[in-house]
C-alpha positions, 0 to 999 in steps of 0.5 A: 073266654067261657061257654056262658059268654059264647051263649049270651053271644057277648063276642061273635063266632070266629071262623076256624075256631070251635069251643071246647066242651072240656074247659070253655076254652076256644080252640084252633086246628094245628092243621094236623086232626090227630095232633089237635086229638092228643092235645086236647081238642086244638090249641086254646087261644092266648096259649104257647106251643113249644116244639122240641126240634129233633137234631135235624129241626126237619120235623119242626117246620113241618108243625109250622107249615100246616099251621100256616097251611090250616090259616090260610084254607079258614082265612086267618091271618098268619105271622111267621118268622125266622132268622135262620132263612127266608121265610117266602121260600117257606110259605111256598112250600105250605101244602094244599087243603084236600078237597075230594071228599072221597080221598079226605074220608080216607085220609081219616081212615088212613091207618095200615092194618099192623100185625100187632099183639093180641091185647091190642087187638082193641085199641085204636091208634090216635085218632083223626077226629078231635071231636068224635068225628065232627069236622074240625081241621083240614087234611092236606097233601105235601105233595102238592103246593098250594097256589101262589094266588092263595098266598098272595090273598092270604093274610100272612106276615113275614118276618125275617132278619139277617143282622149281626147281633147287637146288644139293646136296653132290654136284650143281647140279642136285639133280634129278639126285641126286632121280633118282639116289635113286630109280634105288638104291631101286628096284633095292634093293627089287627086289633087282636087284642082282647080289649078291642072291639072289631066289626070282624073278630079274627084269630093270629096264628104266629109261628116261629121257627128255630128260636135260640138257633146258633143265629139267635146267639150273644157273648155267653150261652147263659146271656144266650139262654136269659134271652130266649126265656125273656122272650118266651116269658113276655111273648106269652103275656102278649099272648094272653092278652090277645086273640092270638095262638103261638107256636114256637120251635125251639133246637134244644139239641143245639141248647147248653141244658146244663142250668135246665133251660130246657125244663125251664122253657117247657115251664114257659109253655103251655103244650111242648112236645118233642120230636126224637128222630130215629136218624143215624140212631140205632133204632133206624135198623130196629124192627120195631120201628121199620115203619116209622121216622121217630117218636113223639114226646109229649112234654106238657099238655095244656091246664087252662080253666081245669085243675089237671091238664088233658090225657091222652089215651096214649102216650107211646107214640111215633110219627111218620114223614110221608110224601103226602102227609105227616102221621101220628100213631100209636106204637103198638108191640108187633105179634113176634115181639109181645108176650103173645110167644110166652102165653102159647107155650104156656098153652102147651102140654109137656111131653113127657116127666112128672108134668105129662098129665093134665093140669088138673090132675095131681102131681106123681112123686 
């Protein structure tokens, strides 16, 4: 998907998609700007998004609800599975696109003016833009729901199996393969693939929560672990292969990482980030942190159609749950806890011995 097929208009425009003037990659909005910022510019399609759940897996879900949130307000379709619970409860909890032009131009804005060091005076927190302040995702409100007659309209696909775990010819657990099933009839019906040719080109967005939880589990941690990398490896051929961007959160707290499985999976990814909460941990009563819920980890950034992946400006970042919104800044060290002390007692004359004079003027013996 180059800039010259786009020019010589060989496929259509697709809603909800922009092309990135970085790699010729056609992108899609996570639903969160400044996490679409840190990544690139949005998630190129036919690629993997891999999230690292923090302890509690709270965090995760949340990618998943403004993925399917942002499908829903562009008119997506939306396929969205998990063997850990419903996921109609799930879909009614998606929040509600901010309309208000005065009250998203805020949330643009939205940074609290932190008492920060000296040498950051300059710097900018992660920005919301993605492309210099051209529009390209939605802001939204998680305090309010979106409505079930937008649900019900939506093109969203449910998947949802509570079966105890069986053994099949490709997997031991066989809810990988049910799942797997699903993803192949859905891009079939919606001629997703690239080799189709529909009358209108549409983008799936898949989300999957909590893929290699304890539910998903068979005889062995190792045939437990084989099977999540077997999935993850033939889901992102599926991927590539079709117009379509997955997004999967994976527990690795809960992950016997003892043969690297972990590593092994961010291999298997395109972009993986990790959420590092701060709950129940020391950094909860840490000063630094008081305005924060835990940090960010960037673990791989996206290297389609370039020689070296995106960088970021920043990589010291936080996030913060809030009641409306999920944030993503930069960290910066606040005044008191920079070097800021060091440089003005440097500033400050001596009192009195050998040192009393100006620092230009020669030393006394």
């Amino acid at each position: 998907m180059d800039l010259s097929a786009l020019k010589n208009g060989r496929f259509p425009f697709i809603q909800g998609t922009k092309p990135s003037i970085k790699n010729s990659q056609l992108l899609i909005s996570t639903g969160i700007p400044s996490l679409d910022h840190l990544i690139g510019g949005g998630l190129p399609i036919g690629s993997l998004f891999i999230v690292e759940e923090d302890q509690y897996g709270t965090h995760g879900r949340i990618i998943s609800m403004y993925l399917v949130a942002e499908g829903v307000v562009t008119e997506q379709p939306v396929l969205i599975a998990s063997k850990d619970s419903k996921t109609f409860p799930m879909v009614l909890k998606v929040p509600t696109v901010i309309t208000d032009t005065k009250l998203s131009s805020q949330m643009h804005h939205l940074d609290e003016q932190m008492k920060i060091a000296w040498r950051y005076q300059n710097m900018k927190v992660v920005d919301p833009s993605p492309s210099g302040g051209q529009s390209f995702g939605h802001y939204y409100d998680l305090a309010k729901k979106v409505d079930i007659e937008k649900i019900e309209k939506a093109d969203v696909t449910q998947w949802y199996d509570d079966s105890c775990p069986t053994k099949d010819s490709t997997f031991e657990n066989s809810s990988y393969s049910k799942l797997l099933q699903c993803i192949q009839d859905t891009i079939q019906k919606g001629q997703f693939s690239i080799s189709e040719t529909p009358a209108k080109r549409q983008v799936l967005r898949i989300a999957i929560n909590s893929l290699g939880s304890k539910l998903w589990s068979s005889d062995t941690e190792e045939k437990s672990n084989q099977d999540l990398l077997k999935f993850l490896y033939l889901f992102r051929v599926l991927l590539r292969y079709s117009y379509a961007v997955g997004v999967v959160s994976v527990p690795v707290e809960c992950l016997d990482n003892s043969s690297g499985v972990v590593e092994q999976i961010e291999h298997l990814s395109d972009i993986a980030i990790r959420f590092e909460s701060f709950e129940g941990t020391k950094a909860e009563r840490n000063p630094l942190f008081k305005d924060f819920h835990g940090l960010l980890h960037l673990r791989k950034l996206p290297a389609l159609n370039t020689i070296a992946s995106h960088n970021p400006e920043a990589r010291d970042l936080v996030f913060r749950m809030c009641r409306k919104s999920f944030d993503i800044k930069v960290l910066h060290l606040p005044s008191e806890m920079g070097d800021t002390a060091q440089r003005e007692q440097d500033d400050i004359e001596p009192n009195g011995g050998c040192g009393s004079q100006s620092r230009n003027s020669m030393l006394d013996f």
